[in-house]
C-alpha positions in Angstrom: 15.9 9.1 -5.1 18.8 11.3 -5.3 17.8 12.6 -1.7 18.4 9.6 -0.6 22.2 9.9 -1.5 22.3 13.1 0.9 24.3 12.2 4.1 22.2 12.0 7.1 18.8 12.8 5.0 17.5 9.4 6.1 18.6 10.1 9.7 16.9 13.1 10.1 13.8 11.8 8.4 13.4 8.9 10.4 14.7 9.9 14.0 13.0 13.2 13.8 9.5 11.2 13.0 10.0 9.1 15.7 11.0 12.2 17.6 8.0 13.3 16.5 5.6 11.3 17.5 7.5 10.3 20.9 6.3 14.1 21.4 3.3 14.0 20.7 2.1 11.5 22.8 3.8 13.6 25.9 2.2 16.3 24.9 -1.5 14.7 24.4 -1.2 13.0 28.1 0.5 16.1 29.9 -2.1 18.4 27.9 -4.9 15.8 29.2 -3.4 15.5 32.9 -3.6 19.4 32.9 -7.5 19.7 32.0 -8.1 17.0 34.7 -6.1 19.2 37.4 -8.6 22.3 35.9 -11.5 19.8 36.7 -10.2 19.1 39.7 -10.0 22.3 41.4 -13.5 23.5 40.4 -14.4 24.6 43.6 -18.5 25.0 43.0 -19.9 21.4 44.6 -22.5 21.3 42.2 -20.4 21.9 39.0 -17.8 19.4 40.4 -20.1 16.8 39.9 -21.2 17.2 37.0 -17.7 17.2 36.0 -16.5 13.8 38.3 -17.1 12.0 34.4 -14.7 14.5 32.8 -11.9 14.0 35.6 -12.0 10.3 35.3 -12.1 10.7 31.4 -9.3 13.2 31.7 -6.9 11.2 34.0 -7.5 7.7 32.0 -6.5 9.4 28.6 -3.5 11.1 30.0 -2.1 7.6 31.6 -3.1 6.0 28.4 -0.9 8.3 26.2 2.1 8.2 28.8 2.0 4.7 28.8 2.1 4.7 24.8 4.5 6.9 25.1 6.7 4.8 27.1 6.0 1.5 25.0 6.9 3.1 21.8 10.2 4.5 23.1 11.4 0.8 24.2 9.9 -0.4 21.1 12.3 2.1 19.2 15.2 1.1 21.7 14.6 -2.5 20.7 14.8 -2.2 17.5 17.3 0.4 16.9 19.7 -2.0 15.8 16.7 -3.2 13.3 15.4 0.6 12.2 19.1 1.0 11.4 19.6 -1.9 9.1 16.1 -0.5 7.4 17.6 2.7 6.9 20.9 1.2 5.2 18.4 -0.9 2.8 16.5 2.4 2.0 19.5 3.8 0.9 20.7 1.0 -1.0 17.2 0.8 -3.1 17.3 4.7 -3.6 21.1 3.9 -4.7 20.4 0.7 -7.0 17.4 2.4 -8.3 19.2 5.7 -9.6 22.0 3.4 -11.1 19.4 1.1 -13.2 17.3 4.4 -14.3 15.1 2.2 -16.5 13.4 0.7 -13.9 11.2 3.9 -13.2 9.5 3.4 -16.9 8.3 0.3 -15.6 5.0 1.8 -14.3 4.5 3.3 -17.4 4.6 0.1 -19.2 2.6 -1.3 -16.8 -0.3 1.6 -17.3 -0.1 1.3 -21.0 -0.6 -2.7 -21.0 -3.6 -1.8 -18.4 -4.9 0.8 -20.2 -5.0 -1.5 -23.2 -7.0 -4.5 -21.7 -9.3 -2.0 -20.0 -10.7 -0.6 -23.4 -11.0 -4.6 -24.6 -12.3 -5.2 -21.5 -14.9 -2.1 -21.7 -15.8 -3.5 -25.2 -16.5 -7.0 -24.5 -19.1 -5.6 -21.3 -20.9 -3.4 -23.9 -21.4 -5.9 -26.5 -22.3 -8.9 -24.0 -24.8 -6.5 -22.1 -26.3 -5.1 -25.3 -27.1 -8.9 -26.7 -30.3 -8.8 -24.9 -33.6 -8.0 -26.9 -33.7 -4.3 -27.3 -37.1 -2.4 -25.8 -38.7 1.2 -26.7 -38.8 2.7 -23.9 -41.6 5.7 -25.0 -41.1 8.2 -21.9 -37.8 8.6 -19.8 -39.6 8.9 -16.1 -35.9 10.2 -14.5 -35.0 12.3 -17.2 -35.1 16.1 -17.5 -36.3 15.3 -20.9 -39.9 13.2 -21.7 -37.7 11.6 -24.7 -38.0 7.7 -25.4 -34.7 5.6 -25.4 -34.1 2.3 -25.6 -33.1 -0.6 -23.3 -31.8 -4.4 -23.3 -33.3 -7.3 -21.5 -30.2 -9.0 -19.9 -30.8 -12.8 -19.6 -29.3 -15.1 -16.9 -26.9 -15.9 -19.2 -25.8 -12.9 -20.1 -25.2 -11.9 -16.1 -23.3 -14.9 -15.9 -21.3 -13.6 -19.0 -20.7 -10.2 -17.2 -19.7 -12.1 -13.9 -17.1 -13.9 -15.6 -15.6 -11.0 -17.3 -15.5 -9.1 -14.0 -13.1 -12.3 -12.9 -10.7 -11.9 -15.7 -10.9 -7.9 -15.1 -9.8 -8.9 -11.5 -7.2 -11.4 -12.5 -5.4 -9.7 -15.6 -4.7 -6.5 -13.9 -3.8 -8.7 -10.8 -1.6 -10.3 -12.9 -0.1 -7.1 -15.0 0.8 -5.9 -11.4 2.4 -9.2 -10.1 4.4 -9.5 -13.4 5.7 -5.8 -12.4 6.7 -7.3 -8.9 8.8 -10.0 -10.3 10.6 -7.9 -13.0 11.8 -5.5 -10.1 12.5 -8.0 -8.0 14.7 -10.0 -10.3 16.8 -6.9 -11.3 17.0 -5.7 -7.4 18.6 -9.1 -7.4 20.6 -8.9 -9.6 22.2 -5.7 -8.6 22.7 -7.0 -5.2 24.4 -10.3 -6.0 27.2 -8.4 -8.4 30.1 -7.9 -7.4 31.0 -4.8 -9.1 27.8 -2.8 -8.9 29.0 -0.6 -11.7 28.4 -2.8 -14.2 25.0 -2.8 -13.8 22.8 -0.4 -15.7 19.3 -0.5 -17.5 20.2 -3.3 -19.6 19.3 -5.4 -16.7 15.7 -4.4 -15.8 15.2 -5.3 -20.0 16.7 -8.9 -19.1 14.8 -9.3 -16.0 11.9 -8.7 -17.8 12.5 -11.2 -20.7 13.5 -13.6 -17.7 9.9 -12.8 -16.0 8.0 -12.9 -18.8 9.5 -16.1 -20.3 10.2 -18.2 -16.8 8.1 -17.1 -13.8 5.0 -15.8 -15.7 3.0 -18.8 -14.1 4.4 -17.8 -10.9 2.6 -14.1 -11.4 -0.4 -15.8 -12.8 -0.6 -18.3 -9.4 -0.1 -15.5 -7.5 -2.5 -13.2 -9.5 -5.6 -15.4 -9.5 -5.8 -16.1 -5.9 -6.1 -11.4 -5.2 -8.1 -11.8 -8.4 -10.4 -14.8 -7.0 -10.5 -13.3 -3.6 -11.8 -9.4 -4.9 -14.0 -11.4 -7.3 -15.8 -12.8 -4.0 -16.1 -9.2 -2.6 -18.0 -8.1 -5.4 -20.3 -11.2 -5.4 -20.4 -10.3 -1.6 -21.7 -6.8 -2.1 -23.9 -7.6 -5.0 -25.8 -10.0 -2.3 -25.7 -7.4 0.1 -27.7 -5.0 -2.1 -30.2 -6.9 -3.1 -30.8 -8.3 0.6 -31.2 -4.7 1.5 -33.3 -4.1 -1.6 -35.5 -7.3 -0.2 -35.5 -6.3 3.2 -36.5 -2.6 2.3 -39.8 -4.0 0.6 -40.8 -5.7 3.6 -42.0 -2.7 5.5 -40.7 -0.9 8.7 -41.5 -3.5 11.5 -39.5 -4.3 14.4 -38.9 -8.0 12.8 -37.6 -6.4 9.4 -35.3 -3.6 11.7 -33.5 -6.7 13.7 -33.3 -8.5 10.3 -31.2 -5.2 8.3 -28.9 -4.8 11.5 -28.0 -8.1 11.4 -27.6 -8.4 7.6 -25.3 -5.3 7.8 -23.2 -6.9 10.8 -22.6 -10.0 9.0 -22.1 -8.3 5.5 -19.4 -5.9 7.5 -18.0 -8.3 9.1 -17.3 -10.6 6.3 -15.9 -7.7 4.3 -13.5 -6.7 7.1 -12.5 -10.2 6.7 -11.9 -10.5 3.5 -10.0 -7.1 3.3 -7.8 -8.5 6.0 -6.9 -12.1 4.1 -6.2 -9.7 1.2 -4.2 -7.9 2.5 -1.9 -11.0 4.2 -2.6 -12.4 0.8 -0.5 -9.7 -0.9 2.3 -9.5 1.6 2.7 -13.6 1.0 2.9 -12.7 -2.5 5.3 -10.6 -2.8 7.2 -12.7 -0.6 7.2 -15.2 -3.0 8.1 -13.2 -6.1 11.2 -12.1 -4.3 12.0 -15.9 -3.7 11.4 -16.8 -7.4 13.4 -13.9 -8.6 16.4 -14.8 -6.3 16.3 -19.0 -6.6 13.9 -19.5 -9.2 11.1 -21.6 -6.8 8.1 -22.1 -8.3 4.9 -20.2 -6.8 3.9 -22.6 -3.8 7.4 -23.4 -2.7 8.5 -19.7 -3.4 5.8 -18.6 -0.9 6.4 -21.4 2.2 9.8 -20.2 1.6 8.9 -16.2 2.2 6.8 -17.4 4.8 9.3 -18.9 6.9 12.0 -16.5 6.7 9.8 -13.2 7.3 9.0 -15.9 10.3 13.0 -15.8 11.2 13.4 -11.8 10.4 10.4 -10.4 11.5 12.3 -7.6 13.7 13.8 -6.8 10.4 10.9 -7.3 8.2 8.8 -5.3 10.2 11.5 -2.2 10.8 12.2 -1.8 7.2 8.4 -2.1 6.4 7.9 0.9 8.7 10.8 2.7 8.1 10.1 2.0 4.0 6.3 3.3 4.5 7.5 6.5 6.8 10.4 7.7 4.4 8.0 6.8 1.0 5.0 8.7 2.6 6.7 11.9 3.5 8.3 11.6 -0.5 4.8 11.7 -1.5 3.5 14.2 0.3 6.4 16.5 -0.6 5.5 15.9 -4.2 2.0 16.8 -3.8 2.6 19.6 -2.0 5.4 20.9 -4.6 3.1 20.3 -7.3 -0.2 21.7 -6.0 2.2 24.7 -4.9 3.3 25.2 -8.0 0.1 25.1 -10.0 -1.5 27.5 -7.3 0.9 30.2 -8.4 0.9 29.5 -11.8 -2.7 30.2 -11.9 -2.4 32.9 -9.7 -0.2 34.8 -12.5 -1.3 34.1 -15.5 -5.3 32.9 -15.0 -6.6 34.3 -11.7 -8.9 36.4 -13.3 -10.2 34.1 -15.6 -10.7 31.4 -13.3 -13.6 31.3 -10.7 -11.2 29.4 -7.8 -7.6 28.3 -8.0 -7.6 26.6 -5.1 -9.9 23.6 -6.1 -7.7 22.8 -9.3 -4.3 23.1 -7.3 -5.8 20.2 -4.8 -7.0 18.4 -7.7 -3.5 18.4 -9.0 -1.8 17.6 -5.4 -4.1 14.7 -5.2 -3.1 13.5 -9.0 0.7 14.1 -8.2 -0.2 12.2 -5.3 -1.4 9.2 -6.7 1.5 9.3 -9.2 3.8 9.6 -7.0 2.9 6.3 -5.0 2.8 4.7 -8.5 6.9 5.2 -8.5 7.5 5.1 -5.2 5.9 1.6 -5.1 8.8 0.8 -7.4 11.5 1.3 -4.9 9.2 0.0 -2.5 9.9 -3.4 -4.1 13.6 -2.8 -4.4 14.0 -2.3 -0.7 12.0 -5.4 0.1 14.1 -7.6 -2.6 17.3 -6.3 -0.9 16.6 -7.2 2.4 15.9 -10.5 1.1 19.1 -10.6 -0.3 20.8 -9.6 2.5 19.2 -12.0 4.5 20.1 -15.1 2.1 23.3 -13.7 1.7 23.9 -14.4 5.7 22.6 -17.3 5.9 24.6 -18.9 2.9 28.0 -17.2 3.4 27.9 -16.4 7.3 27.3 -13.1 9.0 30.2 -10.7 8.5 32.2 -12.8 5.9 34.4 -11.7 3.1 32.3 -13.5 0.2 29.0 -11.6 1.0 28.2 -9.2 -1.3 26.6 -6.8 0.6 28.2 -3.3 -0.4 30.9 -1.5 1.8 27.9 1.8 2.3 25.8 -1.4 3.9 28.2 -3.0 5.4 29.6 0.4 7.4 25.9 1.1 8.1 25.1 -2.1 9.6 28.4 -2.2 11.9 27.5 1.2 13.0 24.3 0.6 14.1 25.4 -2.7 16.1 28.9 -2.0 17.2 29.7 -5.4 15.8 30.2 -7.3 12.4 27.6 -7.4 9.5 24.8 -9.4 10.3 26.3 -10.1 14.2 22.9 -8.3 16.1 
């Protein structure tokens, strides 16, 4: 996050990806419009008609990708003003998050308490699944080995046992994430209605976190139980899938039992693209409404019809920071991956090349671990950003765009009036 502090690090990350792509797109359609003026000047009759499909092909893609090209250079036009305030928000999170440097320990509390359930968890399957009657099994038929073993008989009940404990898999570590959301939310909050910003340290992610855990922990376990409830229905969904596949493989190949799988699969697919989508909305209305409880203190239902509605007022702004946020975050990511899987690519290659058969598969194993880790933190001043804009949002519509008792910073303030020309909060 220190980056972040680097003048005009976020400019030339942002503009130059939208540079970027801007290119890109030219170059795709001028690159296409090129092979259909090759096509077009084949002179052989015969060879010119095989290739009429090719020019058409050729000439549609390279209008498609200039007319991209054009919409996403007014869309950035648009919303400069938007992509601008984003960037100033970006800064501010990167800012607030190096000042409160406890909050980056957060995930690891969070893994800890996660890994903790899961081992209960992993208990509780293994003794609820070996309740059954046990069964000598004389001859292993898959093994390598003819060795007996023994199995369990697993009763309705006990599947109905197993179910359940799936659902409270789902809604616990639902709920160990949401309880994360609101404790960064309330000290993003916090920092960004005080005045004095030096004043606040690391003390007040540990009272945000007494705050969440003692007040709003409903609000996380609201929250959590409808993403737990709803990826507790996917599983149900694909555990009916299989064995409809299972029952419709047993019928034979006929024509009736091939129309019968292609429209279990289409409906199975469909209703899981479905679900993944209201999960996904799900989610965003979530943390929506964690930023509303950590800010006014709403309870879950009225904290979310309040998120709804102003992402409903701000949605130029909502949506710029959300890209700007997922651009910036993504290239941090990848950067670390690549650092890391650099690093252990030449560390192997000095001290262990000869011992070890490859050094490129462990140095992608660790990019792709650094990776992972990386998103883990990142998500943190993911949240941060998304709290702030909230903030600054409220704070104009309580105290007036561009007056004296907001508490938007001076850095946010200069970066705002820059971007517009005018005011804070007058575009």
């Amino acid at each position: 996050m220190r980056v972040l502090r680097l003048p005009g690090a976020l400019c030339v990350i942002v503009w130059g990806s939208i540079l970027l792509v801007f290119a890109a797109l030219v170059v795709v359609g001028t690159a296409c419009y090129a092979n259909y003026g090759e096509l077009k000047d084949v002179d052989d009759d015969e060879v010119a008609e095989d290739n009429d499909g090719y020019e058409r092909a050729s000439l549609v893609s390279a209008v498609v990708f200039y007319i991209l090209a054009a919409v996403f250079l007014c869309v950035v036009c648009c919303m400069r003003n938007a992509i601008m305030l984003a960037m100033g928000i970006v800064k501010e999170a990167g800012i607030a998050v190096s000042d409160m440097t406890a909050i980056v320990f957060l995930p690891l509390v969070q893994a800890a308490a996660t890994l903790a359930f899961l081992v209960v968890f992993f208990v509780y399957c293994v003794y609820v699944a070996t309740a059954g009657e046990k069964e000598l099994v004389e001859k292993d038929a898959y093994g390598p080995l003819d060795m007996p073993y023994h199995t369990y008989d697993i009763s309705n009940d006990q599947l109905y046992a197993l179910w359940y404990l799936l659902f409270d898999a789902f809604w616990t570590l639902e709920f160990l994430a949401a309880l994360g959301q609101l404790v960064v939310a309330t000290a993003a909050a916090t920092y960004y209605f005080t005045r004095d910003k030096s004043t606040v340290g690391s003390g007040v992610v540990v009272a945000s976190a007494r705050k969440s855990l003692f007040y709003h922990a409903g609000t996380a376990a609201c929250g959590s139980l409808l993403i737990g409830l709803l990826r507790w229905v996917k599983a149900v969904l694909l555990y009916v899938q299989r064995k409809c596949e299972t029952a419709l493989a047993s019928t034979g190949e006929t024509c009736g039992a091939s129309v019968a799988k292609s429209v279990a699969r289409c409906v199975f697919c469909g209703l899981q693209c479905f679900l993944w989508c209201l999960e996904k909305c799900l989610k965003f209305l979530n943390k929506q409404a964690y930023i509303q409880t950590a800010i006014f203190g709403y309870s879950f239902c009225k904290a979310a019809r309040k998120g709804f509605f102003l992402v409903l007022r701000n949605v130029r702004r909502v949506a710029a920071l959300d890209a700007v946020a997922n651009l910036i975050f993504f290239v941090t990511k990848v950067l670390v991956a690549v650092t890391c899987g650099l690093a252990c690519f030449f560390w192997l290659g000095q001290y262990y090349r000869e011992e070890t058969h490859s050094i490129l598969y462990p140095s992608l194993v660790v990019a792709l671990v650094a990776y992972e880790v990386a998103a883990i933190f990142v998500g943190v001043v993911d949240m941060v950003a998304d709290t702030l804009l909230v903030c600054f949002i409220a704070d104009e519509e309580i105290y007036g765009a561009g007056s004296a008792d907001c508490f938007a910073t001076p850095r946010l303030r200069k970066h705002v009036a820059k971007a517009s020309g005018k005011q804070l909060g007058t575009f």
